[in-house]
C-alpha positions as CSV (number, residue, x, y, z in Angstrom):
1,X,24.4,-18.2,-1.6
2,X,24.4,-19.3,2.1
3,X,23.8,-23.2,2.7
4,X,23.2,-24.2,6.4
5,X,21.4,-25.6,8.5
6,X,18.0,-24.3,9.0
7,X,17.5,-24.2,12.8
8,X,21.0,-22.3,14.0
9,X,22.6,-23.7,17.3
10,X,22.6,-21.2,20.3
11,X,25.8,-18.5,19.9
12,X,25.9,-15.8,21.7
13,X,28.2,-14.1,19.3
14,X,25.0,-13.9,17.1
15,X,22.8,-11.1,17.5
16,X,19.6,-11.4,20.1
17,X,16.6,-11.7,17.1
18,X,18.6,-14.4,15.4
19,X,19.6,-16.4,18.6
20,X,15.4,-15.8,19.2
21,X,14.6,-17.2,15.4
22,X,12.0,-19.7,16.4
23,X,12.7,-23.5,15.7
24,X,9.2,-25.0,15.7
25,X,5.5,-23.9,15.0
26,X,4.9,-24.0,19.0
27,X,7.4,-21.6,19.4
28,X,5.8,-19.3,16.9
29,X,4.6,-16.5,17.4
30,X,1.2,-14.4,15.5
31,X,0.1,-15.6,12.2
32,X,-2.6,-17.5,14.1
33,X,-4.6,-17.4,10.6
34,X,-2.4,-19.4,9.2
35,X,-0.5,-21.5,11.7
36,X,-3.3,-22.5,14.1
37,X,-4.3,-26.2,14.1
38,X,-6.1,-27.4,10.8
39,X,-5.4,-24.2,9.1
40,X,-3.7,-24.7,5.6
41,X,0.2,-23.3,6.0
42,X,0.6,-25.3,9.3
43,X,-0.8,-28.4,7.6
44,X,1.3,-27.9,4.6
45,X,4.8,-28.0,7.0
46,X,3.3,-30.4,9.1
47,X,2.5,-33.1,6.6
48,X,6.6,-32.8,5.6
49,X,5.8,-32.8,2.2
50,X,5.1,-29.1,1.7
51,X,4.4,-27.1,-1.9
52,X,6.4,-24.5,-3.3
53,X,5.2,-20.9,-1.7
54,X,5.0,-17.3,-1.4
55,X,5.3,-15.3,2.2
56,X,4.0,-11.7,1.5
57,X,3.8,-9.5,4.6
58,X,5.8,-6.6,6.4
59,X,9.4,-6.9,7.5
60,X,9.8,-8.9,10.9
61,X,6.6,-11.0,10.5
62,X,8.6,-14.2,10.4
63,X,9.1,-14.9,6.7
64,X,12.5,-16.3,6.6
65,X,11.9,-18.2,9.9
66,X,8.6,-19.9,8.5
67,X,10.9,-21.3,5.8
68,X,13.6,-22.5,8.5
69,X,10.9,-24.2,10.2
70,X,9.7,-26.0,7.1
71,X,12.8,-27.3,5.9
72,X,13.5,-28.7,9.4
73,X,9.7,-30.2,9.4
74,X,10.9,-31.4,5.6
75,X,14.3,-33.0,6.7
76,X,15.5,-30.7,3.7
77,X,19.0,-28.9,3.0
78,X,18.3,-25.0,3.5
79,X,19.7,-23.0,0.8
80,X,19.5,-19.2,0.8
81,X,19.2,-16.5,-1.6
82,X,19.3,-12.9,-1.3
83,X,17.9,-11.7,-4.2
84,X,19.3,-7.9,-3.6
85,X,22.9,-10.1,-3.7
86,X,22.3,-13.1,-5.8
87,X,22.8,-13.4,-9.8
88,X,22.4,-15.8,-12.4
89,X,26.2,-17.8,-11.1
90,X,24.5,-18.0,-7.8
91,X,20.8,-19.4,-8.5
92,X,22.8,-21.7,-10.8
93,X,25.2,-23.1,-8.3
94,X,22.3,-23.5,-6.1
95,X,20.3,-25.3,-8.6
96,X,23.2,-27.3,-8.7
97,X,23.3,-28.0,-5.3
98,X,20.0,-28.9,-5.2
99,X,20.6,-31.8,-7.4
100,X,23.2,-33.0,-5.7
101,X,21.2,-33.5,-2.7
102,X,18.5,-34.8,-4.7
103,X,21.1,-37.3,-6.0
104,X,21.1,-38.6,-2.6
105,X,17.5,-38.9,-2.1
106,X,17.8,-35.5,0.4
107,X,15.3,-32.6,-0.7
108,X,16.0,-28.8,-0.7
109,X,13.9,-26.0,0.4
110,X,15.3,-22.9,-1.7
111,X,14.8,-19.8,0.2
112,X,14.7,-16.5,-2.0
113,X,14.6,-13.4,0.3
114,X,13.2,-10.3,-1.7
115,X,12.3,-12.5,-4.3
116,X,10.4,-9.6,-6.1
117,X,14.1,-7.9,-7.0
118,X,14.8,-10.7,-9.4
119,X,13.9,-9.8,-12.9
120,X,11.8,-11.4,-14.8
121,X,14.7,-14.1,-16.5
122,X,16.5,-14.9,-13.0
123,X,12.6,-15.3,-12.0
124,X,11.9,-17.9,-14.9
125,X,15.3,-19.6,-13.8
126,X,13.9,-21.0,-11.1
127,X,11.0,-22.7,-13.2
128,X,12.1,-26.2,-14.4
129,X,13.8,-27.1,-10.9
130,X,10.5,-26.3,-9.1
131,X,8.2,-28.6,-12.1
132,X,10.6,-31.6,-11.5
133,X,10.9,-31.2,-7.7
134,X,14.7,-30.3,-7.6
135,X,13.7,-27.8,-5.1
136,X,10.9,-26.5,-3.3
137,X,10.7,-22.8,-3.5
138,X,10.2,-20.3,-0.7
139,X,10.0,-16.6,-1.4
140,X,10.1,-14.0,0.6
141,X,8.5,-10.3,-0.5
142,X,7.1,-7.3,1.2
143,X,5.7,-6.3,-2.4
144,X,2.3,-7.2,-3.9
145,X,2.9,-10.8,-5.7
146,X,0.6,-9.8,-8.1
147,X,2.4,-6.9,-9.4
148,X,6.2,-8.0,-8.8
149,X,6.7,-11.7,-9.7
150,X,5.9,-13.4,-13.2
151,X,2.7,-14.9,-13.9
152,X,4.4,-18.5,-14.4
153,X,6.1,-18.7,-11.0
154,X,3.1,-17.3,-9.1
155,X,1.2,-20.0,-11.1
156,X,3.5,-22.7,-9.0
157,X,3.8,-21.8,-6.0
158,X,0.6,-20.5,-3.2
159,X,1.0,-17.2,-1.7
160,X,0.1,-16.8,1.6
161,X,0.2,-13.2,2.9
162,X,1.7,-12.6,7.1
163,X,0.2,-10.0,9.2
164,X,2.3,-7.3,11.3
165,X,1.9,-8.7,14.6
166,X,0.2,-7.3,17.4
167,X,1.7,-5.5,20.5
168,X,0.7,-8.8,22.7
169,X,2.5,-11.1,20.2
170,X,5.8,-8.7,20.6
171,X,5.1,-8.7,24.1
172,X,5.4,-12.3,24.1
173,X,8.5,-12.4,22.5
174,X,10.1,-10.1,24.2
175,X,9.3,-11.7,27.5
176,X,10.8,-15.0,26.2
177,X,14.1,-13.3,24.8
178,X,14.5,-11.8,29.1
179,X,13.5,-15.2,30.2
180,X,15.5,-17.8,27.9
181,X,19.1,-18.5,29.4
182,X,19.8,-20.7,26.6
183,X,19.4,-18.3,23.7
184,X,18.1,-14.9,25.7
185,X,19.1,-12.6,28.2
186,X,18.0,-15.2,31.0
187,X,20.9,-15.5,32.4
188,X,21.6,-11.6,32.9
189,X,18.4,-11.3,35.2
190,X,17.7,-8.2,34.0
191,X,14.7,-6.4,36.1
192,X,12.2,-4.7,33.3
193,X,9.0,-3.2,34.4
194,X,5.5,-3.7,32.7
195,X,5.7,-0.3,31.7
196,X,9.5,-0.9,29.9
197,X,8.3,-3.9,28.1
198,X,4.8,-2.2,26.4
199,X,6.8,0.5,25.4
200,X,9.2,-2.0,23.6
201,X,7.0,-3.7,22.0
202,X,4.8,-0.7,21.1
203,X,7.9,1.0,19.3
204,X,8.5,-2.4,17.1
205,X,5.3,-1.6,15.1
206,X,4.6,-5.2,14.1
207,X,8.0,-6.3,13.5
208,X,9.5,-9.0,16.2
209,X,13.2,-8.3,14.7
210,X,12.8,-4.6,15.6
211,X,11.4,-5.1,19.3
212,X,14.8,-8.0,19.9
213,X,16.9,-5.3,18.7
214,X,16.0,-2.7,20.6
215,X,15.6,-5.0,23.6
216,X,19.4,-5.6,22.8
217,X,20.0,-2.0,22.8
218,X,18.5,-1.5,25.9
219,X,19.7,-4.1,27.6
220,X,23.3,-2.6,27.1
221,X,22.5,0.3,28.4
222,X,21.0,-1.1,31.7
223,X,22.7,-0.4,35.6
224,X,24.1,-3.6,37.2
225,X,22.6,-4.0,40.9
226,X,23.6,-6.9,42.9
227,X,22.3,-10.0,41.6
228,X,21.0,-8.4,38.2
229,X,20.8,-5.7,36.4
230,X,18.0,-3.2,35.6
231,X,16.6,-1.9,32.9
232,X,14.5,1.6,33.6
233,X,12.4,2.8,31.2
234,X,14.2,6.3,30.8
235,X,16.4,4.1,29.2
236,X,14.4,2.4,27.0
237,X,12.6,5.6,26.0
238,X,16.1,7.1,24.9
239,X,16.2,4.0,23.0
240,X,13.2,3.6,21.1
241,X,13.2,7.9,20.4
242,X,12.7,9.1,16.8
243,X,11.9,5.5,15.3
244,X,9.0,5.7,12.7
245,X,6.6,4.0,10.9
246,X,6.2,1.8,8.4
247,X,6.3,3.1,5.2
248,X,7.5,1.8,2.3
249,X,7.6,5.3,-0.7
250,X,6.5,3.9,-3.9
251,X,5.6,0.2,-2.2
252,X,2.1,-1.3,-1.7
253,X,1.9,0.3,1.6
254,X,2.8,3.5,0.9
255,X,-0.4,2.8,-1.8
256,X,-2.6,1.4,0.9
257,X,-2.5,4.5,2.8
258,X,-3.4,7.4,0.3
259,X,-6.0,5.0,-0.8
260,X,-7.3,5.1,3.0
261,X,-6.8,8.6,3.6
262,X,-8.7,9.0,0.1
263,X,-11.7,6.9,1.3
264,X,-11.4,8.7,4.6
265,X,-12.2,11.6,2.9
266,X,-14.8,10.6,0.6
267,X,-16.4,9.2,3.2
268,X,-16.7,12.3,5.4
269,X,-14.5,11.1,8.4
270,X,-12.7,13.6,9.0
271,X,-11.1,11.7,12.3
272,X,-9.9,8.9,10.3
273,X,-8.5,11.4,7.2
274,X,-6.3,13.0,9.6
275,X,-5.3,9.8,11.1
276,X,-3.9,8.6,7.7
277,X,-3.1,11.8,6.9
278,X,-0.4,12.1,9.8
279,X,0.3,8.1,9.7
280,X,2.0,9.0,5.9
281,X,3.6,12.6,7.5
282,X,5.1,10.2,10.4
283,X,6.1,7.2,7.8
284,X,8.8,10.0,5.5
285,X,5.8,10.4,2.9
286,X,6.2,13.8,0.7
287,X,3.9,15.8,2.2
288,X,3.9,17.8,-1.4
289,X,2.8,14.2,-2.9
290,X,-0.5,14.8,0.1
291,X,-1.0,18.1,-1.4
292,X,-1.3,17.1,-4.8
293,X,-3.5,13.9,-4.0
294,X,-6.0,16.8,-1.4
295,X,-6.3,19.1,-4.6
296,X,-7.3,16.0,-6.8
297,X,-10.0,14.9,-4.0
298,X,-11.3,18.1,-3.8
299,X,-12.2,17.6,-7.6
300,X,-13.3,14.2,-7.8
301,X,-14.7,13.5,-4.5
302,X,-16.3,17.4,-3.0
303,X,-16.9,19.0,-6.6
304,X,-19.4,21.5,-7.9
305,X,-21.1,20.7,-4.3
306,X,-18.3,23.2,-2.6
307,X,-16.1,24.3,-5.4
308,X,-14.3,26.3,-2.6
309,X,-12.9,22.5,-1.9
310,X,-10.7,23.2,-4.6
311,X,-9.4,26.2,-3.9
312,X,-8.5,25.5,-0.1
313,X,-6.8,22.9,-1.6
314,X,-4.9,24.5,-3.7
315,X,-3.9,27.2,-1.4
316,X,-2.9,24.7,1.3
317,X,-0.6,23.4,-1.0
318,X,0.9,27.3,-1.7
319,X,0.7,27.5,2.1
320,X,2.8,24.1,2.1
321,X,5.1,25.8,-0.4
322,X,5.7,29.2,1.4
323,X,5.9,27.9,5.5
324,X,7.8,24.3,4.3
325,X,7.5,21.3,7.5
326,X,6.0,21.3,9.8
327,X,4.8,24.7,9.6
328,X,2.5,24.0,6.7
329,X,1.9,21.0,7.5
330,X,-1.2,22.4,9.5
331,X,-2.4,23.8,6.0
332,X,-2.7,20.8,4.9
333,X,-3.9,19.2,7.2
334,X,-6.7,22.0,7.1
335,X,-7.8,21.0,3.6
336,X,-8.0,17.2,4.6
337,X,-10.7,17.9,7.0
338,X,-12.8,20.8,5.3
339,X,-12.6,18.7,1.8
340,X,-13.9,15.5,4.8
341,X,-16.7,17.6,6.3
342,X,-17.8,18.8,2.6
343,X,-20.8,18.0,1.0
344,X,-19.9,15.5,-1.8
345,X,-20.7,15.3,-5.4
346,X,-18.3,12.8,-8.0
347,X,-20.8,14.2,-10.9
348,X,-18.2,16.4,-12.7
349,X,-15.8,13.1,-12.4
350,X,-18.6,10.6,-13.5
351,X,-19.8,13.3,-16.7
352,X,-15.7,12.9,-17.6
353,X,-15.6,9.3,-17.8
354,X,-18.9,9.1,-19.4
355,X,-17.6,11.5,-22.0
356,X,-14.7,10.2,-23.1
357,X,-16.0,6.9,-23.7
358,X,-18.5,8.7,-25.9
359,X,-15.6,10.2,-27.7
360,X,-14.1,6.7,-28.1
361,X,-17.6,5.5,-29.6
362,X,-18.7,8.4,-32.2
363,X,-15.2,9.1,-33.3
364,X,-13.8,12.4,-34.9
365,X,-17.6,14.1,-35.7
366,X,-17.4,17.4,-37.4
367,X,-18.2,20.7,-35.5
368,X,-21.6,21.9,-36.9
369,X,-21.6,24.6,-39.2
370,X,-23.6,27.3,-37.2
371,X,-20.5,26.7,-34.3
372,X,-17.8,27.3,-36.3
373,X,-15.7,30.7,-36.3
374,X,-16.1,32.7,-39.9
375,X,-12.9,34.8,-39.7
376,X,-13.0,35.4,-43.5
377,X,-14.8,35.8,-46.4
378,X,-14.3,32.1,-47.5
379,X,-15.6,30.4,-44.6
380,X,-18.9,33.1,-44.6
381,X,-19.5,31.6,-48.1
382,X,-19.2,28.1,-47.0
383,X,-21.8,29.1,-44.7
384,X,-19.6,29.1,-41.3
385,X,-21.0,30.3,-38.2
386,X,-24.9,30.8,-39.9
387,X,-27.9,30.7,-38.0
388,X,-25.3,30.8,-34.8
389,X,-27.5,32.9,-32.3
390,X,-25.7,34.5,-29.9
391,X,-26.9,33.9,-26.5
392,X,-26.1,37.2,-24.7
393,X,-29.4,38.5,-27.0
394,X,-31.3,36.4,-26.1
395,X,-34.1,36.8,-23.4
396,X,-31.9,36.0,-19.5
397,X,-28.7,35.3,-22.2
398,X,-29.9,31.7,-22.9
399,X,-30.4,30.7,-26.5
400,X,-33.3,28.2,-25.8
401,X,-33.7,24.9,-28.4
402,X,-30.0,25.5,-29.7
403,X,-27.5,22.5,-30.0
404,X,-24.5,22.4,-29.7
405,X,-23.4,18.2,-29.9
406,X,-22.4,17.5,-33.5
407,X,-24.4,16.0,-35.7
408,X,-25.6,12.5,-35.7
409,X,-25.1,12.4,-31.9
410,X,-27.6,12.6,-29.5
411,X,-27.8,15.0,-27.2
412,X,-26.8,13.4,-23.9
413,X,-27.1,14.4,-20.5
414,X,-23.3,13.6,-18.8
415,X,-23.5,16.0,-15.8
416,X,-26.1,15.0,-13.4
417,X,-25.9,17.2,-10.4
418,X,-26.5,15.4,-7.2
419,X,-28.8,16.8,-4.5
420,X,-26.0,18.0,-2.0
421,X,-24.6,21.0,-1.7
422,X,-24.2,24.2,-4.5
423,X,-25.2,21.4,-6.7
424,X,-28.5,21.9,-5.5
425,X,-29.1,25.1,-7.0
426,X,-27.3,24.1,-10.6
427,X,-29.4,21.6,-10.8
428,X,-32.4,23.4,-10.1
429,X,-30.8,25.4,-12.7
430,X,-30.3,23.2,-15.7
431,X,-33.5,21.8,-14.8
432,X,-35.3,25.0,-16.0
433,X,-32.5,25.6,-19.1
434,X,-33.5,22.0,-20.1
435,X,-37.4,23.0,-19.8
436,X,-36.8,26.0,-21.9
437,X,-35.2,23.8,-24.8
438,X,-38.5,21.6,-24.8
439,X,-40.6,24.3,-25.0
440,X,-39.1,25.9,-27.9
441,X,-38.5,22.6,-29.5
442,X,-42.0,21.6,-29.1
443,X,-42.9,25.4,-30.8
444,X,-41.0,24.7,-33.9
């Protein structure tokens, strides 16, 4: 547990992103859709009486620094938790805390970073100190709220979700970080092109914290000239090499992004598949986990419309298998566009769900007598497999007028072929099959 205060005095002993740590909502930077005038987060700090809440965005978005700022706005102790760190002792003592300062009419803005690693116990803790007002309650999560923090807790406190910030607002802050001589590298007068400073901010990828530390980076690295120093961007490119991504395995981004490179697909944009498709290669993402997400598209989405879909798939993921990264990576990569440009058809997939909730509804039918294997003299008797009529004797081996539901279900028509594609033809095909049965029906 770490109690201080919430707006940290200049020390250039601290690293360059904390030293940077805004200390008011002017000096703020993105999250304009929550922190321009009259919108809702900015009113809640600015009224000094703010609600309990939860920041959900990326790292580097300015979680922790929103919560600074509020307890300053609030005239409230800052206490922080890590929840990676903390245990039950620690939310304790700072419960404790808490009502010490209350004691002397001084509130307390708790500050829970990663506040979805707390169980669901240490999260119900927290519970009768926010009810009473002991604390208000700030936490801090890159995970979906909705999936990581207890019902009861999200019930008391408003979420409020931060954006990565664009490359102008880490442009802006690095710019302030090489002008500030207070807190920044203002009094070092170092000499950074345009050209240095895009690439700085582009490399950060949304996150402030990163573009500061690289700028730190950098800025050790840069030639003293008289007055100054420089900082060329051969430098910073050294610097900023190899970084990737954002991608969080098994988190709500790594979830956003199949989902998008799905959609991409099954929208036919081929373009935008392959952009997701290398945005998860680039992020660390298994490419075997693509291969077995292409092979599952090329069923649900591409179909009986180009059942060749499913076997490119397959074999790019044997490709895959056989060449390894990045060699096969271009086989995969392959099957995302062909499965894109496809003609599509989710009929199989629909018939499937449609099916099983038939099963669900007419429960465990019997198979028909006339469809059931005889393989002895018993089951011959007990008329098994009579009046079957096998269809490869029949006139263009179809056995018109035969069914083959169980009894007491009616016949229903789950696969409906869409006009795209091979599905074309077997529709043109069932059509007549289906024509055949009415005919003979209608005979008998």
């Amino acid at each position: 547990m770490n109690l201080f205060n919430p707006i940290p005095s200049a020390n250039n002993d601290r690293p360059l992103a904390d030293r940077m740590r805004p200390r008011t909502l002017d000096e703020f930077v993105g999250q304009a859709h929550l922190l321009a005038p009259g919108k809702p987060l900015r009113a809640a700090i600015e009224s000094r009486n703010p609600h309990s809440m939860i920041f959900w965005g990326p790292p580097g978005t300015g979680k922790t620094t929103l919560a600074r700022v509020l307890a300053h706005y609030a005239d409230a102790q800052f206490i922080s938790l890590s929840a990676v760190l903390a245990g039950v002792k620690d939310i304790r003592a700072s419960m404790e805390q808490a009502l010490a300062a209350r004691a002397q009419k001084q509130r307390t803005v708790l500050f829970v970073d990663e506040v979805h690693r707390f169980n669901k116990s240490q999260q119900d803790a927290f519970l009768p100190y926010v009810e009473n007002g002991t604390v208000i309650l700030v936490g801090a999560t890159t995970e979906n709220p909705s999936f990581e923090l207890n019902n009861a807790l999200l019930s008391r406190a408003r979420v409020y979700v931060l954006k990565s910030l664009q490359i102008a607002d880490i442009r802006s802050v690095i710019d302030r970080a090489l002008s500030d001589t207070e807190r920044g590298l203002g009094a070092r007068h170092l000499q950074v092109d345009d050209a240095a400073r895009d690439l700085l901010a582009q490399a950060a990828d949304g996150d402030a914290r990163r573009a500061l530390n690289l700028l730190e980076i950098a800025a050790d690295l840069a030639t003293a000239t008289d007055g100054g120093e420089i900082l060329a961007i051969d430098t910073v490119r050294e610097v900023v090499a190899g970084g990737l991504r954002r991608f969080d395995k098994g988190g709500e981004m790594f979830y956003d992004q199949i989902s998008a490179l799905h959609k991409a697909v099954r929208g036919s944009n081929p373009d935008a598949a392959l952009y997701w498709f290398a945005r998860m290669l680039d992020g660390g993402c298994d490419p075997l986990y693509v291969a077995r997400r292409v092979v599952r598209m090329a069923s649900e989405d591409i179909g009986n419309a180009d059942p060749r879909g499913l076997q490119i798939a397959l074999n790019a993921w044997d490709a895959f298998e056989r060449l390894g990264a990045p060699e096969g990576e271009l086989m995969l990569a392959q099957a995302v566009v062909y499965l894109a440009c496809a003609p599509k058809s989710n009929a199989v997939y629909a018939a499937l769900g449609a099916v099983h909730a038939d099963v669900q509804r007419y429960g465990s039918l019997d198979v028909p007598l006339h469809l059931r294997n005889a393989p002895t003299r018993l089951m011959k008797d007990l008329d098994y497999g009579k009046d079957y009529r096998y269809a490869h004797n029949e006139a263009d081996a179809y056995a018109a007028g035969e069914r083959y539901f169980p009894d007491g279900m009616p016949e229903t028509l789950y696969y409906q072929p869409v006009e795209r594609g091979l599905e074309i033809k077997i529709g043109e095909k069932l059509a007549a099959l289906r024509a055949a049965d009415a005919k003979t029906r209608r005979e008998k």
